[in-house]
Backbone as a ProteinNet text record, in pm:
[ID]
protein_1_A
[PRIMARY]
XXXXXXXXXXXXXXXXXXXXXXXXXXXXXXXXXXXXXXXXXXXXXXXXXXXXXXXXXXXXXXXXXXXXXXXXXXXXXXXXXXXXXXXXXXXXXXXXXXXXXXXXXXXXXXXXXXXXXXXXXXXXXXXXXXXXXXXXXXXXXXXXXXXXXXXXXXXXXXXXXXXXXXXXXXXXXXXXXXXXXXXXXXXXXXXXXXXXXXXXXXXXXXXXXXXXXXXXXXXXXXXXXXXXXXXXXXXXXXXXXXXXXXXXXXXXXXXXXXXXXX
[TERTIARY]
-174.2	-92.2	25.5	73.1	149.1	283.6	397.3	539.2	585.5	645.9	730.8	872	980.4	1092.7	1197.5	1327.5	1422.4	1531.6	1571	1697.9	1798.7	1938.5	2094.1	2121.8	2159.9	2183.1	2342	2394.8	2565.1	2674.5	2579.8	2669.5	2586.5	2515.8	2482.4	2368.2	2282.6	2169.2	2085.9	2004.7	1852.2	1754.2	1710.8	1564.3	1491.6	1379.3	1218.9	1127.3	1080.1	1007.8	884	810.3	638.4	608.8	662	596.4	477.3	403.5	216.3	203.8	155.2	124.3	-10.4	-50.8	-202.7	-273.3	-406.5	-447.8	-350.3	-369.4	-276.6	-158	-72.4	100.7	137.9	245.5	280.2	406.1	465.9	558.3	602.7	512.6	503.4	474.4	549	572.4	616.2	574.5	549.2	615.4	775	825	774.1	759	717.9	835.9	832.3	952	852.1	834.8	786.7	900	813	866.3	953.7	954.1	1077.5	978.4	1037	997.2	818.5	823	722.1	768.2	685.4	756.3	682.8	701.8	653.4	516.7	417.4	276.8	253.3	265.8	212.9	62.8	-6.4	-147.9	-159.2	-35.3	-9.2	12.3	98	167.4	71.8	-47.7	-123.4	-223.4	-259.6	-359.6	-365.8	-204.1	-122.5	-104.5	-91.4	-114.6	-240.4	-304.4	-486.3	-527.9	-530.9	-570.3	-504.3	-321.1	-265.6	-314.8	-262.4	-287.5	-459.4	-542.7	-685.8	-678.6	-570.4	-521.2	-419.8	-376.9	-270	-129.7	-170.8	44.8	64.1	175.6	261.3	281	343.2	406.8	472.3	585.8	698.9	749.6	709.6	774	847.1	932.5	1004.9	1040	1082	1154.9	1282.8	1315.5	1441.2	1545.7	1652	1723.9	1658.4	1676.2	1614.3	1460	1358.9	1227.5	1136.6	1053.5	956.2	1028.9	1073.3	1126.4	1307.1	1353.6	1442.9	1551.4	1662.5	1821.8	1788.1	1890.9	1978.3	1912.5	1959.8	1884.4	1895.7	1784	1720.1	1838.2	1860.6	1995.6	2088.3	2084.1	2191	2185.7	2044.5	2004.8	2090.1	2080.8	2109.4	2074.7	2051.9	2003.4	2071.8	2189.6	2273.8	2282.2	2210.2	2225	2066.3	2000.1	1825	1864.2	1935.6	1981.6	2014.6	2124.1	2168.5	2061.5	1981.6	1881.4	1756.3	1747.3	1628.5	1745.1	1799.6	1866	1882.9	1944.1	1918.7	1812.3	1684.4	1555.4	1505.2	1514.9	1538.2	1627.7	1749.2	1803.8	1712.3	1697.4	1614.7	1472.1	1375.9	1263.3	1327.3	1421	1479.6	1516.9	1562	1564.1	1477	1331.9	1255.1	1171.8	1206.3	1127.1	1058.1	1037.2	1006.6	1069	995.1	1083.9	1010.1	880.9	879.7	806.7	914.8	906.5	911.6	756	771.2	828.3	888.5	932	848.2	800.1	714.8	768.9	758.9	850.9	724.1	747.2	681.7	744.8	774.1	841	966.1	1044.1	1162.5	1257.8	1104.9	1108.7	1096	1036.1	1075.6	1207.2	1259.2	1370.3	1535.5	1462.1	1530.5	1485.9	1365.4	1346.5	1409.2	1369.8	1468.4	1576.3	1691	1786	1833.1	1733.5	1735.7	1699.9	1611.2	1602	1738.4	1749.4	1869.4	1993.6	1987.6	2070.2	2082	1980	1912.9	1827.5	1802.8	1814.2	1672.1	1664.3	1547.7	1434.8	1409.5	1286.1	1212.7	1091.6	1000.2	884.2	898.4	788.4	807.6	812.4	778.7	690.3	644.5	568.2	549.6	603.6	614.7	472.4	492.1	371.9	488.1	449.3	501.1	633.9	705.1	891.4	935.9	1041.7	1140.1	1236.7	1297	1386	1515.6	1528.8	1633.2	1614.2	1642.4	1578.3	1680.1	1817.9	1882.9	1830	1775.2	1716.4	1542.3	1477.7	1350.3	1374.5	1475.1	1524.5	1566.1	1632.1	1648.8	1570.6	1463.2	1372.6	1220.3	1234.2	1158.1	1202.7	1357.3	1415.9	1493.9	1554.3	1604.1	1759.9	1812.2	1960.7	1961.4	1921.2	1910.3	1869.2	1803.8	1780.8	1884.6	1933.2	1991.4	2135	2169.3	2333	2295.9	2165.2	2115.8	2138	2098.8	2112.7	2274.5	2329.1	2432.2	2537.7	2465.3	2512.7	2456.9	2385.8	2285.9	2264.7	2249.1	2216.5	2083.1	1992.1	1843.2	1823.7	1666.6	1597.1	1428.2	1348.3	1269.2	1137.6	1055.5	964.5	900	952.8	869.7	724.6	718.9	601.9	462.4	548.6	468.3	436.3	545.2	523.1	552.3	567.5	598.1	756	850.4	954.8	1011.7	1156.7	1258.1	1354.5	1404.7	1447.7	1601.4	1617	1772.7	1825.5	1893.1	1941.6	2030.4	2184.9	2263.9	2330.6	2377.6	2409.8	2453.3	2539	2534.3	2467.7	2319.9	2203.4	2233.7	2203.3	2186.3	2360.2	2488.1	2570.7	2525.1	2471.9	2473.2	2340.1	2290.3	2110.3	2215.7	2319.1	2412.9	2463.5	2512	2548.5	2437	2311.2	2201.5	2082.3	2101.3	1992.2	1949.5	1898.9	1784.7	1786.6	1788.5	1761.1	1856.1	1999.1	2112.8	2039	2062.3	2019.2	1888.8	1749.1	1616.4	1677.6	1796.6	1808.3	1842.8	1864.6	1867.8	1775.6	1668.4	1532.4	1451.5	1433.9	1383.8	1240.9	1183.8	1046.2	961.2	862.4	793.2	758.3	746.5	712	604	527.1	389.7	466.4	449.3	457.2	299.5	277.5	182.3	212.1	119.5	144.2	32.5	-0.5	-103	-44.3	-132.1	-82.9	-81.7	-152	-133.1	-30.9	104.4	146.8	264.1	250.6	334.2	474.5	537.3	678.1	737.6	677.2	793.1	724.9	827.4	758.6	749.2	637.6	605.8	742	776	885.6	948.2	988.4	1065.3	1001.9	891.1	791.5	777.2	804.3	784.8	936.9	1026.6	1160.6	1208.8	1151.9	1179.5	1094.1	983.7	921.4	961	1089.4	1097.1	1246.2	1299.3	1423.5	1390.1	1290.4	1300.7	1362.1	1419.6	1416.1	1346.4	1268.6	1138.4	994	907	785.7	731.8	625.5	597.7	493.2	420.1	335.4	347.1	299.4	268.9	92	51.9	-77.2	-41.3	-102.6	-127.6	-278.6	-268.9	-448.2	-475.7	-559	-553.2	-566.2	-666.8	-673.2	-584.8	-489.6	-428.1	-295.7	-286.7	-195.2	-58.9	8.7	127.9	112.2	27.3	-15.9	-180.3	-240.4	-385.9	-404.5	-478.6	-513	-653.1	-724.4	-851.3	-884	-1019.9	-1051.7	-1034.9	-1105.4	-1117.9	-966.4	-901.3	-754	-693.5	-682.2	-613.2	-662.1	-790.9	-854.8	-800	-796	-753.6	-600.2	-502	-378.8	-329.1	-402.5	-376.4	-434.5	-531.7	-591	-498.9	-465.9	-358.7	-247.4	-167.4	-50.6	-70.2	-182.2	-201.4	-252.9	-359.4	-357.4	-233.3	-151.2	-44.2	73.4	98.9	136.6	75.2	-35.3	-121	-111.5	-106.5	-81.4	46.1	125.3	306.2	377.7	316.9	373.4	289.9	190.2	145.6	183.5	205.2	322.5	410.7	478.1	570.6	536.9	501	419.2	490.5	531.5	554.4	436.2	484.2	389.7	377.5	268.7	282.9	344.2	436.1	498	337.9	319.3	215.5	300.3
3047.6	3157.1	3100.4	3163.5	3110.3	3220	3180.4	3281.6	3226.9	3312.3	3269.4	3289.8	3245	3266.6	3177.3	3220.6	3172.3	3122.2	3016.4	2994.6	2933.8	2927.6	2886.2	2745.5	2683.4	2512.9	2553.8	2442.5	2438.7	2472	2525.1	2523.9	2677.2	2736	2904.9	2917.6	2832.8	2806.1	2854.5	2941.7	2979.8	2870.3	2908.1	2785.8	2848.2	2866.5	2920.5	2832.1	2883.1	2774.6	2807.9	2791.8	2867.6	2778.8	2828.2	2788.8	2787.7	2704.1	2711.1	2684.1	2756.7	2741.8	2721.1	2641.7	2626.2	2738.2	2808	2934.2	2921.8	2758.5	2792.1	2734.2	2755.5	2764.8	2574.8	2542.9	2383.9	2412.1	2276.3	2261.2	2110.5	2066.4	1958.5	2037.1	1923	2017.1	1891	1899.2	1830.2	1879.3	1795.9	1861.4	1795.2	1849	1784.6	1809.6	1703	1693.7	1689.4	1727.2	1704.4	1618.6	1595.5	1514.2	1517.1	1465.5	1512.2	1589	1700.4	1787.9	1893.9	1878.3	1905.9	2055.7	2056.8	2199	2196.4	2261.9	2309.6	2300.9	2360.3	2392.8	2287.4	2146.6	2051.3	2053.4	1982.5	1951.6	1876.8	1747.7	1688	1738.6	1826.4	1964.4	2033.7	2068	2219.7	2129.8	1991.3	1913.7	1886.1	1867.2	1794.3	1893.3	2011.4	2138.6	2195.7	2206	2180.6	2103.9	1965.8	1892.6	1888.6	1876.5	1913.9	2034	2127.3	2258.7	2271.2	2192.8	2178.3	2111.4	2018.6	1937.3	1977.9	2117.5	2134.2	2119.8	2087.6	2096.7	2198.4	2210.1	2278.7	2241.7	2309.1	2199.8	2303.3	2262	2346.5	2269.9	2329.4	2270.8	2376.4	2306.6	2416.5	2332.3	2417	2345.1	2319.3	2269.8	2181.2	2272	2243	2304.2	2288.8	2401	2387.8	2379.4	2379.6	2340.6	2484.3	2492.7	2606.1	2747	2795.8	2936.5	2929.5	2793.6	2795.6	2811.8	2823.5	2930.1	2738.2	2795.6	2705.3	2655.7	2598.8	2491.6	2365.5	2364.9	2188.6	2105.3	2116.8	1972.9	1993.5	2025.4	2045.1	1952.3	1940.1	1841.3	1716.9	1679.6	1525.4	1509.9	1397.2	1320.5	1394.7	1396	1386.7	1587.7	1649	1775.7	1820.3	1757.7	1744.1	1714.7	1589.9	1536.9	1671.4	1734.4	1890.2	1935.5	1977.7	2121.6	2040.7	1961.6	1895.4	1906.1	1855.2	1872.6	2002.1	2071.9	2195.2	2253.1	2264.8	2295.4	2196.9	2098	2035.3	2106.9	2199	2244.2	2355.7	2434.5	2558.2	2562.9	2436.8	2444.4	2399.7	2332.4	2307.5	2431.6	2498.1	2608.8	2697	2689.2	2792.3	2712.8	2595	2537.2	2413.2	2385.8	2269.7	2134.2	2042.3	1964	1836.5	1841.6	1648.3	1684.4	1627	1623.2	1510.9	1512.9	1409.6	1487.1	1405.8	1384	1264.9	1407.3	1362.4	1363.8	1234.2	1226.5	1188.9	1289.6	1187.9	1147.4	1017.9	998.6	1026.1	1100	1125.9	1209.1	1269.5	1325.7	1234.4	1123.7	967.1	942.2	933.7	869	974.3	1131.8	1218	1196.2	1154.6	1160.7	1060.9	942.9	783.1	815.9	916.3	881.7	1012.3	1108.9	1191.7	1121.2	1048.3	1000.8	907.8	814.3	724.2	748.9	914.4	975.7	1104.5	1068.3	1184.4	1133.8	1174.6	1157.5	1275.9	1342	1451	1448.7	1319.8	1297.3	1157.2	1228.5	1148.8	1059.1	1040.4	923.8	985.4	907.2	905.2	885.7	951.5	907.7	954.7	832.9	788.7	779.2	836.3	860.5	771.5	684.3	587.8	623.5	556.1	666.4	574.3	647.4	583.6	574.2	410.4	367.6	324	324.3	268	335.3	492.1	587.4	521.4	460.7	436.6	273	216.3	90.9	173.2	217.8	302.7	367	426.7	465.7	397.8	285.7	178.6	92	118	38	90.5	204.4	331.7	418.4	374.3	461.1	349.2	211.1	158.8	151.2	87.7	98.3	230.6	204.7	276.9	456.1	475.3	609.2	632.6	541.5	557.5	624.2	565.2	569.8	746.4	759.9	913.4	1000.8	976	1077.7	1125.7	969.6	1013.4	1129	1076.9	1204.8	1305	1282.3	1462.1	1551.2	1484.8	1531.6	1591.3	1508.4	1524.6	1413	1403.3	1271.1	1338.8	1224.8	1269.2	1328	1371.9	1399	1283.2	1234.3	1123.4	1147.5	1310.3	1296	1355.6	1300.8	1257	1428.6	1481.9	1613.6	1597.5	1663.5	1668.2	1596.8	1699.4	1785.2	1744.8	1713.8	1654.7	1775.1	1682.7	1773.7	1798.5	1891.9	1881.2	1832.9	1746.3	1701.6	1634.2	1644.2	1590.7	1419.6	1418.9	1232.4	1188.9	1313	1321.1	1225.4	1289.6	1255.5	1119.9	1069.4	915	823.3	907.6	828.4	833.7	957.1	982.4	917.4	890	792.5	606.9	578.7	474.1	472.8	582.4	604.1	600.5	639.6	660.9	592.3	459.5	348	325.6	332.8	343.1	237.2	143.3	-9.2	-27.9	20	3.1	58	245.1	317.8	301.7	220	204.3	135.6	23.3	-54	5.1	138	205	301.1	300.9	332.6	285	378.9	303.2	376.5	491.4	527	477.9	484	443.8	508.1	436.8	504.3	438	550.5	476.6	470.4	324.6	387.1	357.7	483.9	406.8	474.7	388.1	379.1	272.6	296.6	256.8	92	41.1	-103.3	-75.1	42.2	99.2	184	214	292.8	251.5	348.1	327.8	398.3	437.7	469.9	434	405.9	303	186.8	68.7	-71.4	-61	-181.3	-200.9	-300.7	-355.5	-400.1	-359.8	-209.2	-70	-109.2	-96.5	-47.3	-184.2	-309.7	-428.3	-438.6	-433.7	-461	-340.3	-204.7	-61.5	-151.7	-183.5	-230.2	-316	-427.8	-549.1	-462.9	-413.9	-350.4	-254.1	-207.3	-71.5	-125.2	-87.1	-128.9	-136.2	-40.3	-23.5	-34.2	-10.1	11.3	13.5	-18.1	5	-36.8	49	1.4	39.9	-48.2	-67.2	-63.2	49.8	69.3	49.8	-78.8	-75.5	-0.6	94.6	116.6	36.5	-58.4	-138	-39.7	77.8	114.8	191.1	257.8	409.6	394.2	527.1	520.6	631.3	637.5	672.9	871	943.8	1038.4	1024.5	927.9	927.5	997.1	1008.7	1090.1	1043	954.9	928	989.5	1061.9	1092.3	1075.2	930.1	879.9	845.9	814.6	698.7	846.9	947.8	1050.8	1091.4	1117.4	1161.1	1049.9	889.5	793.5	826.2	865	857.6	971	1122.2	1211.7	1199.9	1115.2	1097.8	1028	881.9	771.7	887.2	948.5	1010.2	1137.6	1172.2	1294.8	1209.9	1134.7	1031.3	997.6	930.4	859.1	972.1	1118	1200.2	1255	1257	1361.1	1243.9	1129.3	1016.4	1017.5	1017.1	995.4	1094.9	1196.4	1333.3	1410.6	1308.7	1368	1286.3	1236.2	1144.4	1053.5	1042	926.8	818.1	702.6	579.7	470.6	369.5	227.6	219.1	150.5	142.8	-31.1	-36.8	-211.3	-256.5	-342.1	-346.9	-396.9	-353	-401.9	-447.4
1621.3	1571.9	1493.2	1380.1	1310.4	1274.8	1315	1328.4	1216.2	1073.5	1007.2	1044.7	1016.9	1057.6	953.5	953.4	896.2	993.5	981.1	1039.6	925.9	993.3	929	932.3	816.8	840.8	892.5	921.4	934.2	806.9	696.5	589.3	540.7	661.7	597.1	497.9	432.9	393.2	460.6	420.3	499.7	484.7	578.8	575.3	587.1	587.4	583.9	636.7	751.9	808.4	920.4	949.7	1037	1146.5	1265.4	1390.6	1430.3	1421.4	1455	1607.4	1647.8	1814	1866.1	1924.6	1937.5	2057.5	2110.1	2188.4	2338.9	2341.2	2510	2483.7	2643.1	2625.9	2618.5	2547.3	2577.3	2491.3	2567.6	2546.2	2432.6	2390.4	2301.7	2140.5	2077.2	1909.6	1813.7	1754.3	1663.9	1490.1	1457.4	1364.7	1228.6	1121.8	1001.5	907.3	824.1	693.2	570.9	508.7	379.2	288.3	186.4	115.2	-48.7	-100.7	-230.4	-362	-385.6	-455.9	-387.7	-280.6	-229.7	-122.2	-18	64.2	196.2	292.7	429.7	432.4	304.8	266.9	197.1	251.2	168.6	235.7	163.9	251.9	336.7	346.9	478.9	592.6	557.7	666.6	707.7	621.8	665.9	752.4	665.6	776.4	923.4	875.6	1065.8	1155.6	1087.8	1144.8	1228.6	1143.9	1196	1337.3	1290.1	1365.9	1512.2	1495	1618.6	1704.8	1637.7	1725.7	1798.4	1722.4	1762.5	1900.7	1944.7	2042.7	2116.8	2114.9	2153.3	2152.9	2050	2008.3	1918.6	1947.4	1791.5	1685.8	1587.8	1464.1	1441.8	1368.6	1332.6	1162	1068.9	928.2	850.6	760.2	727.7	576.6	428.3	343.6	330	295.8	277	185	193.6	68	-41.5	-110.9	-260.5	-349	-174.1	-178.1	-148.5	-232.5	-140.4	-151.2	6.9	-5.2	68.6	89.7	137.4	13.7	65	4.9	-102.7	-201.2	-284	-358.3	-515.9	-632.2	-571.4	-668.1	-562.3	-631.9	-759.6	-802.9	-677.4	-646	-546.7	-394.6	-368.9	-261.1	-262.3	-123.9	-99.1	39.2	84.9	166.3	296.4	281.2	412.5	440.7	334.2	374.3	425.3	394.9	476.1	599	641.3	773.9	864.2	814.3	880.2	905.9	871.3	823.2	975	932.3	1032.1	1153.5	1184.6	1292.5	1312	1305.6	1357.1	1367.5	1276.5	1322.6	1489.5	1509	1627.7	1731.1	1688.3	1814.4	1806.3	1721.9	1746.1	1845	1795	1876.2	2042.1	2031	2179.5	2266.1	2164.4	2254.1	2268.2	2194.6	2254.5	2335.5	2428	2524.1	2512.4	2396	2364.8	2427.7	2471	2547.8	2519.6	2457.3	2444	2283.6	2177.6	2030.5	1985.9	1853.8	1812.4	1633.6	1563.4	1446.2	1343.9	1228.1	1135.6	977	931.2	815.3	680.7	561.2	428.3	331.1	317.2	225.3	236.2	118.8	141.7	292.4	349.7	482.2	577.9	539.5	604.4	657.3	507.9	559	628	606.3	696.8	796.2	839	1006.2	1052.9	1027	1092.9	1058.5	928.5	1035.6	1141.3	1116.9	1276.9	1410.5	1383.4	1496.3	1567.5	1472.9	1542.1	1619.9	1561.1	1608.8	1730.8	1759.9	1833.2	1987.6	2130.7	2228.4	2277.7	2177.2	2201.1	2140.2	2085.8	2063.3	2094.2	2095.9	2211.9	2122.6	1983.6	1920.7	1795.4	1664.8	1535	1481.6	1334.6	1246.8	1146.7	1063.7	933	789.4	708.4	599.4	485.2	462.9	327.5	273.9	404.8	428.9	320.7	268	184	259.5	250.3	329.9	260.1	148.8	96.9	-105.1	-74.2	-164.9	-312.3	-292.3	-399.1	-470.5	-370.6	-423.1	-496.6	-424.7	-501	-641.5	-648.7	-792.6	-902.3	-875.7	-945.4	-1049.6	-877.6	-936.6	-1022.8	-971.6	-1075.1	-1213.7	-1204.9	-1346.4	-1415.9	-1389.4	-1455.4	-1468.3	-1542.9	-1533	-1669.8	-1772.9	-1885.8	-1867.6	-1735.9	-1698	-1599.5	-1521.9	-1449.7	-1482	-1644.6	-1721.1	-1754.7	-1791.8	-1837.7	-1755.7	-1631.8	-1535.1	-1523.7	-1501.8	-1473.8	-1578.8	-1733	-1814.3	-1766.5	-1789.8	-1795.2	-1629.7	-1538.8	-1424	-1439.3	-1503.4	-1507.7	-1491.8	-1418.6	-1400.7	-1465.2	-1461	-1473.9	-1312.8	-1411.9	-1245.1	-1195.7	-1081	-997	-949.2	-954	-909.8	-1017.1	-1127.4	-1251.3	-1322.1	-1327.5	-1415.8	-1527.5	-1641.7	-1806.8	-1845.1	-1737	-1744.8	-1648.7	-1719.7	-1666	-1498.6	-1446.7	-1287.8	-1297.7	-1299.9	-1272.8	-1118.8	-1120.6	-1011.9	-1025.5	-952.2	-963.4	-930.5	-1003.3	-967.1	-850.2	-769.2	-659.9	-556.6	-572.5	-518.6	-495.1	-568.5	-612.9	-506.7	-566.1	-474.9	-330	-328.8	-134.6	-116.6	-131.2	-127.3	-84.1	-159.4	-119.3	40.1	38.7	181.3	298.1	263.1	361	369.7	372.2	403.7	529.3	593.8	690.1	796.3	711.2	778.2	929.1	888.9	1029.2	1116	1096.7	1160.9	1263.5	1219.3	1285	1379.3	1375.3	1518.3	1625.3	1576.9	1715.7	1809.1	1748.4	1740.1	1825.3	1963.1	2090.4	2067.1	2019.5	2076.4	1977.1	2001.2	1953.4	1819.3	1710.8	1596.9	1486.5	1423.1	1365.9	1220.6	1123.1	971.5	901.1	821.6	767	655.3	537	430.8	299.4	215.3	101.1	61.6	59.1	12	-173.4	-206.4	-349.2	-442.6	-291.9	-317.8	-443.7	-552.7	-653.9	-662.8	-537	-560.8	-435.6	-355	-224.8	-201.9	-246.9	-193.3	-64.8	-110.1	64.4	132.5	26.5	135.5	259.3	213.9	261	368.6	391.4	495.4	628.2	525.4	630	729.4	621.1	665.1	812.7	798.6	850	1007.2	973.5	1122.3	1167.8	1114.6	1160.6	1251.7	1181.8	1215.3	1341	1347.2	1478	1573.7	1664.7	1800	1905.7	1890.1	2018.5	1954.1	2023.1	2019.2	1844.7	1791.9	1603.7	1600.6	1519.5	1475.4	1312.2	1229.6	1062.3	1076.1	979.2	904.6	785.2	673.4	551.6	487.9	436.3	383.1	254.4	254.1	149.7	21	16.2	-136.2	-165.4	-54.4	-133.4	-156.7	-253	-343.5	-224.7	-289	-211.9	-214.1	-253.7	-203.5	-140.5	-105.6	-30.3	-94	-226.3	-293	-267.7	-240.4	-187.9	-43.4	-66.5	66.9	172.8	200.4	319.9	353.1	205.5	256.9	337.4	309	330.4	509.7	513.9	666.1	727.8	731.1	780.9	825.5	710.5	724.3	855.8	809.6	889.3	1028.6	1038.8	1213.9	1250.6	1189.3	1257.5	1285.4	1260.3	1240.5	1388.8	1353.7	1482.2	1606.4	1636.1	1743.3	1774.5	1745.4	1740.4	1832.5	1755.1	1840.6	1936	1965.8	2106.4	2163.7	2173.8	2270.6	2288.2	2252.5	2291.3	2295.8	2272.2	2339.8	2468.7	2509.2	2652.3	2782.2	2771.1	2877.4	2871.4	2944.5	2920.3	2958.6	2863.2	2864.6	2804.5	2851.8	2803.6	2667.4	2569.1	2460.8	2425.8	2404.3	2368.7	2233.9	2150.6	2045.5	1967.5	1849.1	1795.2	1663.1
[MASK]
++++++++++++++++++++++++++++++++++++++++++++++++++++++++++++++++++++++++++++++++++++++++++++++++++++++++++++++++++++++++++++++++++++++++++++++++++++++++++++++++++++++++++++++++++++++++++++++++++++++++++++++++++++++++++++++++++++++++++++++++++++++++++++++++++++++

């Protein structure tokens, strides 16, 4: 069964967001972040959706400022106002009973989840889809210094995720992406968390991805898929990505288990 609903960030923003509940009652839920320029109804989301609730969990996703059906223009985003919005969707499912949550990040929803998590005491295992960990070094190194001087005129970038047509988004962005690197934050990172991610992927190095596992504090595991690209746009790479990711939660959200560091 699927509840749409809206809730309030700390700054009065609506969010828009669909509670999926699987036929019987539980208390395990499973939050999803989508990723940059994307929304709640990604196909990652609707997949992880599926497969969980087939297993008994929940999932709870919602868009972001500026994404999908939530309040506000997307130039307007930044890192540290996703941070809000997920957090409070976290107090909300807390209060309708939910009590052992895992937190699911893609990409730019990556690197909102690690640093929800680091900061956070109410969740019970991560997992990571080809997180961006250090989004102001990724830009850099995807737009250049010469796009970079542009943006900062114009407050357009182009589309990363390879559209015609340039994005309005403010430069903003980009200072507060400075402020919100990842790497500190994971050392405080006790549960266990999966990253996986395309050894093909063309907009987050893998570095991101080696350095993020060396840094956790607890429990990790790293999946490289040798062929895929940073949306699994290949079949199999894709069924692969979404089983690792849902295994990974129906195991660490059904008991509380010591995990081996892999």
């Amino acid at each position: 069964m699927e509840e749409a609903l809206t809730f309030h960030d700390p700054h009065g923003h609506g969010i828009v967001a669909i509670l999926s509940t699987p036929d019987g009652p539980t208390t395990r839920l499973a939050l999803l972040c989508h990723g940059f320029l994307s929304s709640k109804n990604s196909v990652t989301n609707r997949t992880l959706t599926r497969l969980l609730n087939e297993r008994g969990l929940a999932t709870f996703r919602f868009d972001f400022f500026g994404q999908g059906d939530s309040d506000g223009p997307f130039e307007e985003i930044t890192t540290t106002l996703a941070l809000h919005q997920t957090e409070t969707a976290l107090d909300l499912v807390s209060a309708r009973g939910y009590d052992r949550i895992g937190l699911v990040g893609s990409s730019f929803g990556g690197l909102v989840a690690i640093l929800t998590a680091a900061q956070r005491r109410d969740i019970a295992c991560l997992a990571l889809k080809c997180p961006v960990v250090d989004f102001a070094e990724e830009l850099r190194l995807k737009f250049g210094s010469e796009e970079l001087e542009r943006w900062q005129v114009t407050d357009t970038i182009p589309n990363i995720m390879g559209g015609p047509d340039r994005v309005r988004l403010r430069y903003g962005f980009y200072e507060d992406c400075l402020r919100q690197i990842a790497y500190g934050p994971a050392e405080r990172i006790t549960v266990p968390t999966l990253i996986v991610q395309g050894e093909q992927d063309e907009c987050v190095p893998l570095h991101q991805s080696r350095r993020l596992r060396d840094a956790l504090g607890g429990p990790r595991r790293l999946e490289l898929l040798p062929g895929a690209d940073h949306q699994f746009t290949g079949g199999e790479d894709f069924r692969q990505m979404t089983t690792l990711i849902s295994d990974w939660l129906v195991t660490h959200l059904s008991v509380k288990r010591e995990v081996e560091d892999i």
